[in-house]
Wavefront OBJ file of the C-alpha trace (Angstrom):
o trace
v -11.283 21.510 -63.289
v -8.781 18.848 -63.640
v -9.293 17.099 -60.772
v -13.580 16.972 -62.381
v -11.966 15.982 -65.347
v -10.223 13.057 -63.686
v -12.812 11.847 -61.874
v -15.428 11.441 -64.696
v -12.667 9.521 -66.582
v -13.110 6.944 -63.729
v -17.072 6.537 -63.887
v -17.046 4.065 -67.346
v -14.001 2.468 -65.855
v -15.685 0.400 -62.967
v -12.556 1.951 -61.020
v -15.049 3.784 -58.478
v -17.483 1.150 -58.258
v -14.596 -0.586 -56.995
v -13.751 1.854 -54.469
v -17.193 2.059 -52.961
v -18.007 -1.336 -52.743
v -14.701 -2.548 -50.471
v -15.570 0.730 -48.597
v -18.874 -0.392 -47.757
v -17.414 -3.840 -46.961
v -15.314 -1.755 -44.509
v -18.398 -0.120 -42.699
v -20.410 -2.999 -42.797
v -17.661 -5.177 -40.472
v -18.030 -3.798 -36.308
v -15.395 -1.586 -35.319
v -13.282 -3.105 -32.536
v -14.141 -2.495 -28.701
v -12.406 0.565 -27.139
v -9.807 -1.308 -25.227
v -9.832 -1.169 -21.472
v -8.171 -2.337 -18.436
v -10.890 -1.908 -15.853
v -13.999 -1.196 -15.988
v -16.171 0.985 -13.872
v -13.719 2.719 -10.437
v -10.090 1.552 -10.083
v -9.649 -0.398 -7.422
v -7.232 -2.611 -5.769
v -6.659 -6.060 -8.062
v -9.833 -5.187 -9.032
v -11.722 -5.887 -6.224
v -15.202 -4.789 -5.086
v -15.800 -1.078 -4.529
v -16.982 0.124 -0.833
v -17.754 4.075 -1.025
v -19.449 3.902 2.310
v -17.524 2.939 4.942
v -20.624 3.324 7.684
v -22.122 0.193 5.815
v -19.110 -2.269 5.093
v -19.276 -5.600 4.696
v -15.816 -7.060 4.406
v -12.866 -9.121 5.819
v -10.562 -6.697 4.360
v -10.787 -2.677 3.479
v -8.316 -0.814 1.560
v -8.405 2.661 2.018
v -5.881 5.468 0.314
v -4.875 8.411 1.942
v -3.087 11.219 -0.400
v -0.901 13.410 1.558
v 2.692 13.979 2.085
v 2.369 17.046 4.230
v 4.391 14.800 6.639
v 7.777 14.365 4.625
v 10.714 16.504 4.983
v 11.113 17.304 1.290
v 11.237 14.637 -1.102
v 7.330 14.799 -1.725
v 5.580 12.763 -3.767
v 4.196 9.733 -1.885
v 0.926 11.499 -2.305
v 0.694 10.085 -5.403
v 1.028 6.570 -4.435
v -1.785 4.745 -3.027
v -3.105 5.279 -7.100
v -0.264 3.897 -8.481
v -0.313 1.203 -6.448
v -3.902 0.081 -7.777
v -2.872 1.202 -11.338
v -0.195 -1.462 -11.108
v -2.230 -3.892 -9.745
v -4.219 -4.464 -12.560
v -2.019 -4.248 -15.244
v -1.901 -7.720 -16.225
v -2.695 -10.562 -13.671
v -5.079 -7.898 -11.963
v -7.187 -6.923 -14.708
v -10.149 -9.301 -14.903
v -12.491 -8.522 -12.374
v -14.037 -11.539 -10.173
v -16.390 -12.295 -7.588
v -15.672 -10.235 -4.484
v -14.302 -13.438 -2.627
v -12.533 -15.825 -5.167
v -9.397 -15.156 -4.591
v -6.169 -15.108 -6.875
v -4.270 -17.817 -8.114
v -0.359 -17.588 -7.426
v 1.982 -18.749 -9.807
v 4.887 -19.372 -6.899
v 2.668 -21.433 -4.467
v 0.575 -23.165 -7.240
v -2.877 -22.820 -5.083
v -5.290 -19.654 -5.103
v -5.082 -17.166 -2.119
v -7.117 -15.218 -0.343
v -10.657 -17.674 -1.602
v -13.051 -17.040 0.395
v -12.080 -13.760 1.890
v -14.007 -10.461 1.400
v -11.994 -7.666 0.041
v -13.016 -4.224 -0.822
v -11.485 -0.859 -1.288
v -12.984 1.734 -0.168
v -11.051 4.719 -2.552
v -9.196 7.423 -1.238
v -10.335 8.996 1.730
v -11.404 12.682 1.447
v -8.740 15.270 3.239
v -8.440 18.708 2.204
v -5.662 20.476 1.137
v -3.103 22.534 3.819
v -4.900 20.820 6.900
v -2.972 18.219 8.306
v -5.026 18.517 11.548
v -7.910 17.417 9.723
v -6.428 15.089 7.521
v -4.808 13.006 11.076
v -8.457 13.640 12.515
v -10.435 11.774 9.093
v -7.499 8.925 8.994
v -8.295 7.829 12.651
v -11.871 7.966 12.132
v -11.789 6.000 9.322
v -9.896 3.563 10.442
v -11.879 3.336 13.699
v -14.804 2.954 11.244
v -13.013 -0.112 9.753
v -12.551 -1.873 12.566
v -15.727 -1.479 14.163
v -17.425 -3.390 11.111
v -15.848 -5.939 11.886
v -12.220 -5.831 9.027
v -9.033 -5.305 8.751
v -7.821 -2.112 7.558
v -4.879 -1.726 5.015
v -3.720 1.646 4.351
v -2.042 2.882 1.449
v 0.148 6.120 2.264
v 0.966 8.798 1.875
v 4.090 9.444 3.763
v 4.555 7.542 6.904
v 3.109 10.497 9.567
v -0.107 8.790 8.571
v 0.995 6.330 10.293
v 0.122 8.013 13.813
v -3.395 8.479 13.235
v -3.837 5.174 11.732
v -2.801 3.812 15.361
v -5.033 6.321 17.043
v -7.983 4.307 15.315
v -7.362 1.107 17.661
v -8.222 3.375 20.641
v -11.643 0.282 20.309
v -9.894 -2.241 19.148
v -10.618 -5.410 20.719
v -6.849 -6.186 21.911
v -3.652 -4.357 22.462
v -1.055 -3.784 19.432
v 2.402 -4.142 18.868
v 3.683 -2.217 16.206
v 6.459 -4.224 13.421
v 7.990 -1.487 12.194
v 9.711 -2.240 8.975
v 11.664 0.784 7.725
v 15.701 1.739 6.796
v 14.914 4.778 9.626
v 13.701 4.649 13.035
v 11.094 7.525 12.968
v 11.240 8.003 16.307
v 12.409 12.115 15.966
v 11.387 14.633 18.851
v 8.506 15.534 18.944
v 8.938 19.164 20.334
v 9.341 22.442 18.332
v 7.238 25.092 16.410
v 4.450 24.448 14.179
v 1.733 21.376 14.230
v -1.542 21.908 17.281
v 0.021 21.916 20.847
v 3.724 22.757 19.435
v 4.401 19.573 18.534
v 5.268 18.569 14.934
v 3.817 15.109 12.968
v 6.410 14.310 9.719
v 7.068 10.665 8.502
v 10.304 11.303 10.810
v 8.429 11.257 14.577
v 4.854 9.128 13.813
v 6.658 6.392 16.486
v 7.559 8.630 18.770
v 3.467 9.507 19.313
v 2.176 6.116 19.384
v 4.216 4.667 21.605
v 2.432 6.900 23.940
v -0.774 5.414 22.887
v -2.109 3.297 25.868
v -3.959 0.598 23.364
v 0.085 -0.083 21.886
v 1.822 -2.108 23.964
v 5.057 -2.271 22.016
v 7.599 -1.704 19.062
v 9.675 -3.802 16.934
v 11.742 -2.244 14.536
v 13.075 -4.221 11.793
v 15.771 -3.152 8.729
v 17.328 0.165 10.020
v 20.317 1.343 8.227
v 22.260 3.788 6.274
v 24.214 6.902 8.855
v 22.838 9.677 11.532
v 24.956 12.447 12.642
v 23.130 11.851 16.377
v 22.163 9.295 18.042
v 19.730 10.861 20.974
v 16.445 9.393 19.100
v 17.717 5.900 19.319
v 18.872 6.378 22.790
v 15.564 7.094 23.533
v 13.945 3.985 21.709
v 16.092 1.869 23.338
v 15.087 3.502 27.089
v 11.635 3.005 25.938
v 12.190 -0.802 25.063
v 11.734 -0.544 21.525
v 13.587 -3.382 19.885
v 15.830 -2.284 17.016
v 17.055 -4.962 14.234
v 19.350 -3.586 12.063
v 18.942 -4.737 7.725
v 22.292 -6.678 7.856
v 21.079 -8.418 11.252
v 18.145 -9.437 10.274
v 19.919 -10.475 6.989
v 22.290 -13.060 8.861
v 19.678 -14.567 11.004
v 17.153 -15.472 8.506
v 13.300 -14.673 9.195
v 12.741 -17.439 11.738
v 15.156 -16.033 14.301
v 14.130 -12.609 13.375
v 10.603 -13.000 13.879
v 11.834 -14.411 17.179
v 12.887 -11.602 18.764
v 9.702 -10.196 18.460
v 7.764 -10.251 22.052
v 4.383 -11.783 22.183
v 1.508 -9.527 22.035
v -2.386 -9.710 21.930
v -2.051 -8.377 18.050
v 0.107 -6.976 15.576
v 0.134 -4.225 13.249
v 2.346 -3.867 10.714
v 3.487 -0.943 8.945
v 5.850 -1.018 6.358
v 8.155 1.447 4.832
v 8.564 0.783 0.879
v 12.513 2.086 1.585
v 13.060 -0.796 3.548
v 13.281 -2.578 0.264
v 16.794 -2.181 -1.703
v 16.479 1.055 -3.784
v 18.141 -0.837 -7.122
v 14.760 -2.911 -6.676
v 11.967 -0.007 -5.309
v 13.329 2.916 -6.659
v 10.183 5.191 -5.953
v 10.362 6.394 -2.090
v 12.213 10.015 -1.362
v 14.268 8.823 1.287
v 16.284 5.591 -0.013
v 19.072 4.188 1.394
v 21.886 1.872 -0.266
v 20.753 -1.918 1.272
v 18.035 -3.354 1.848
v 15.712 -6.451 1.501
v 14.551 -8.390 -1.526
v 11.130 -8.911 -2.613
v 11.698 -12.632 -1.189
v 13.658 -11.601 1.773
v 10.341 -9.339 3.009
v 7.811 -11.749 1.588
v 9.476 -14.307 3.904
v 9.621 -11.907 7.282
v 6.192 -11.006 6.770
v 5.256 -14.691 6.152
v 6.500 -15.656 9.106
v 4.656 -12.619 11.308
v 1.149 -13.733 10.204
v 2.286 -16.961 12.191
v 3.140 -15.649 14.735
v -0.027 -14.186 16.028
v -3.125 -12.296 15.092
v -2.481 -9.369 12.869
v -5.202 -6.550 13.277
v -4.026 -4.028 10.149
v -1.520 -3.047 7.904
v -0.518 -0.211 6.409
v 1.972 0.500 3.058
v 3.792 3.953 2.893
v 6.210 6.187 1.003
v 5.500 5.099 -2.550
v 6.477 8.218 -4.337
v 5.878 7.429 -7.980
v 8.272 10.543 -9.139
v 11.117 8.682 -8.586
v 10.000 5.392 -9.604
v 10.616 3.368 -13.025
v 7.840 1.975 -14.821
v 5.729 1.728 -11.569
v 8.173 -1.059 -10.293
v 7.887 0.810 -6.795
v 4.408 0.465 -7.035
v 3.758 -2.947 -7.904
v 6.121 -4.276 -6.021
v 4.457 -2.942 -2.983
v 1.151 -4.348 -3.942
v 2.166 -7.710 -4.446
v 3.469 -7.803 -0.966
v 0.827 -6.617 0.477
v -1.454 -9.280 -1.175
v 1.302 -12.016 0.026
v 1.291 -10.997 3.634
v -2.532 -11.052 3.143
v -2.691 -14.511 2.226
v 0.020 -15.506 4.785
v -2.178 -14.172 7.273
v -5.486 -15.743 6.468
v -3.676 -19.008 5.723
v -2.818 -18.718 9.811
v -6.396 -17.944 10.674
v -7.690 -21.105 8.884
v -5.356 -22.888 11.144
v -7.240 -21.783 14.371
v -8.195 -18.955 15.954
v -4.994 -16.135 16.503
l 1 2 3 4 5 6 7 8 9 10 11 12 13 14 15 16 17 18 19 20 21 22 23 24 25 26 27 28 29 30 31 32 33 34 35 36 37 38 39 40 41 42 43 44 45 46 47 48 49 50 51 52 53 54 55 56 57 58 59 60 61 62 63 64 65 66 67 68 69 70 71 72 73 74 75 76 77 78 79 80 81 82 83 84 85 86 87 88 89 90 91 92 93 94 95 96 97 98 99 100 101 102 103 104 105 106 107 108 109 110 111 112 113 114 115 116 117 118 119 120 121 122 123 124 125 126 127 128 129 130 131 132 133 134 135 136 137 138 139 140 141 142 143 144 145 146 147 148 149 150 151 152 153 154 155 156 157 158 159 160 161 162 163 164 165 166 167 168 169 170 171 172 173 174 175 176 177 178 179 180 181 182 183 184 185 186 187 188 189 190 191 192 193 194 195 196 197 198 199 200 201 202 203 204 205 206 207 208 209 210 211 212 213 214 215 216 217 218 219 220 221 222 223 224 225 226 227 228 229 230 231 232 233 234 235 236 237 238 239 240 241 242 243 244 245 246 247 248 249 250 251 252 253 254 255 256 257 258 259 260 261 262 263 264 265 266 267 268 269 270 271 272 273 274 275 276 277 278 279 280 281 282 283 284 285 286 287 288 289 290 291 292 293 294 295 296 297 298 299 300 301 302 303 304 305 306 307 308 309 310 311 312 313 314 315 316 317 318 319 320 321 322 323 324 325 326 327 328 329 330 331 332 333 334 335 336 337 338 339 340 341 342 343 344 345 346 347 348 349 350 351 352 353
């Protein structure tokens, strides 16, 4: 009753009249956009979305895979191929453009990449608790890939994916050597319970199956560091031919000399370890060792790679965005991905690799 009482009071006053009229001043103006940061799927920098790989059209396909069956415990990295496009376009990344104009870099004061076709092509589909399948879909994708015609960039996953991804060259057009950047040698037996044909497939053994593979004709192992209790798995690298560069090596020699030691080969694929970076600056990875490159120390090796010869793929693994800090892990990674990319199409305009 008082609150009635109150509120006729106000009718002769004009006080209400007031009221209603700035509230229908506040309806009439348009509410604000919902705020986004990309519209329709999330892709890599934005780029154009390829859900069929069958019918690609493209210079360059990223493709996610989501497992971590292969690590030893730290798990995680499953997580990271979306990270690694969430970070992407936060910021710079955000603005979607046509499928070929490139990016403009800040450091090199010219665009990169114009001209070149990139598309991601999601995640691919694996079920859960079958690692035998998931190895099977990530060669046949990336056999896919490569017979349209483009270079395949993988986003792990833990590095076991690794092995399959290789398996996928069985039609490439040349031979590979695989750069192996990493602060480990992954090059563990092979030989115990478990996995088909009693062998086992973890981020710790992926080399130790492809350099079986008849279509890789080499490995180059570049940052290893940190302390083993044995030493039979690098005895063994080293009877295979594998060459192994040590973190502080390659630190002293620079990236010319390092790249250097790397034999010639009809191709190159690249597959890089995100603990290979110094943990204080890529804390996200489950396995990280004290040491380790800079952003411009790895931009620089893998600068001077695409020069040396024709790169065929590319993969990015153990991004485990559990242990990261505001997706620094994550974006770091993508960023040098897209700078190897450029490095290695700035090459190609040179002349054919």
């Amino acid at each position: 009753m008082q609150r009635r009482a109150f509120l006729q009071s106000l009718v002769g006053s004009g006080v209400l009249t007031q009221v209603s009229s700035a509230r229908a001043e506040q309806d009439a103006v348009a509410p604000p956009p919902v705020a986004t940061t990309h519209a329709g799927p999330l892709t890599f920098f934005s780029v154009q979305a390829a859900p069929d790989l069958a019918t690609v059209s493209a210079d360059v396909v990223f493709l996610g895979v989501r497992s971590d069956a292969g690590h030893a415990g730290n798990t995680g990295t499953r997580l990271g191929p979306n990270s690694i496009r969430e970070a992407s376009v936060i910021g710079e990344g955000a603005q979607p453009a046509t499928n070929d104009a490139g990016f403009y870099d800040w450091e090199l004061g010219a665009r990169i990449l114009a001209g070149v076709r990139l598309v991601d092509a999601g995640n691919l589909a694996i079920p859960p608790g079958a690692p035998t399948v998931t190895r099977e879909r990530v060669t046949a994708a990336v056999a896919t890939i490569i017979g349209r015609g483009a270079m395949p960039i993988v986003f792990g996953g833990d590095h076991s994916i690794t092995f399959p991804i290789l398996r996928g060259f069985r039609t490439a057009p040349r031979k590979v050597h695989v750069i192996h950047f990493d602060s480990h040698h992954d090059f563990g037996a092979t030989t115990g319970p478990g996995d088909a044909g009693g062998l086992l497939y973890t981020h710790g053994n992926h080399l130790r199956h492809g350099v079986d593979l008849p279509w890789v004709s080499g490995i180059t192992m570049i940052g290893l560091r940190g302390l083993r209790r044995l030493e039979n798995a690098a005895a063994e690298a080293r009877r295979r031919g594998i060459q192994m560069l040590s973190a502080s090596q390659v630190t002293r020699m620079g990236a010319e000399k390092t790249v250097a030691q790397i034999p010639a080969a009809e191709s190159y694929y690249v597959t890089f370890d995100i603990d290979v970076i110094d943990p204080s600056l890529a804390p996200g990875t489950g396995t990280p060792v004290p040491g380790g490159f800079t952003y411009y120390q790895a931009s620089e090796l893998l600068e001077a790679i695409a020069a040396k010869g024709h790169i065929a793929g590319f993969d990015m693994m153990e991004v485990s965005p559990p242990y990261d800090f505001q997706n620094t892990t994550s974006r770091l990674a993508g960023h040098l991905i897209m700078r190897f990319l450029a490095s290695v199409f700035a090459a190609r305009a040179k002349g054919p690799r």
